[in-house]
N, C-alpha and C positions, 0 to 999 in steps of 0.2 A: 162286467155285465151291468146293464142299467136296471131301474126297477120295473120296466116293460121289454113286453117281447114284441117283436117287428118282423117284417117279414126276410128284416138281413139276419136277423137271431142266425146264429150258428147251434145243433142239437149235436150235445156228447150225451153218451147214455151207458148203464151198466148191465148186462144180459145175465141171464141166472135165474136160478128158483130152486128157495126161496131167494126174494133178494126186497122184501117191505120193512124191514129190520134195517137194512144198512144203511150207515151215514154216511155216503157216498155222497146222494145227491146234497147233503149241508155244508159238508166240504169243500166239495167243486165248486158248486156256485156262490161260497164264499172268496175262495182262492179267484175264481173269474172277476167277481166282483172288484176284490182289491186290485187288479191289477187291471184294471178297465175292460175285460174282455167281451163280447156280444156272446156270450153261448149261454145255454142253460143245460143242466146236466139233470137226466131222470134215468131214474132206474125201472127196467120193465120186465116183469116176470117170466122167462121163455126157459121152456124146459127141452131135454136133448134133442126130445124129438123134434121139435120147429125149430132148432138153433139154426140148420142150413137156410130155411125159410126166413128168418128174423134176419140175419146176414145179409143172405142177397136184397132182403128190403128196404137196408142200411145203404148198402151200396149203392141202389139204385135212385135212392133220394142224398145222397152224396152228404152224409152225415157225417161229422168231423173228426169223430174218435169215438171208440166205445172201449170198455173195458167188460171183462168177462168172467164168471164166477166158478169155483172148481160144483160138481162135476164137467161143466160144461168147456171149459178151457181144454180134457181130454181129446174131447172131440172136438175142438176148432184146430188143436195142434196135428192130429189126425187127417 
């Protein structure tokens, strides 16, 4: 990942709540970084009940990956 976002940025993201605490997004976008990747990785607060909502809104702007936080992983295996 460069030091700017573009409009080729590729978005990973982590779903869950709480999820302000985790070092996900320092991680990722270091591992991106070293390894030349265009993405940036954010973490965004979605509780069970919008999880189906948050998904489909993933899907539908074709977002590259996400990862998912217990409880919420229940209901996505669901």
């Amino acid at each position: 990942m460069s030091n700017s976002i573009t409009g080729h940025t590729g978005l990973l993201c982590l779903l869950g709540s709480p999820v302000a605490h985790s070092i996900s997004p320092a991680m990722h976008n270091e591992a991106c970084r070293q390894l030349g990747l265009d993405y940036a990785y954010l973490a965004f607060d979605v509780d069970e009940e919008h999880l189906k909502e948050a998904v489909d809104g993933l899907k539908a702007m074709k977002v590259r990956g996400w990862n998912i936080t217990m409880p919420c992983k229940n209901k996505m295996c669901a």
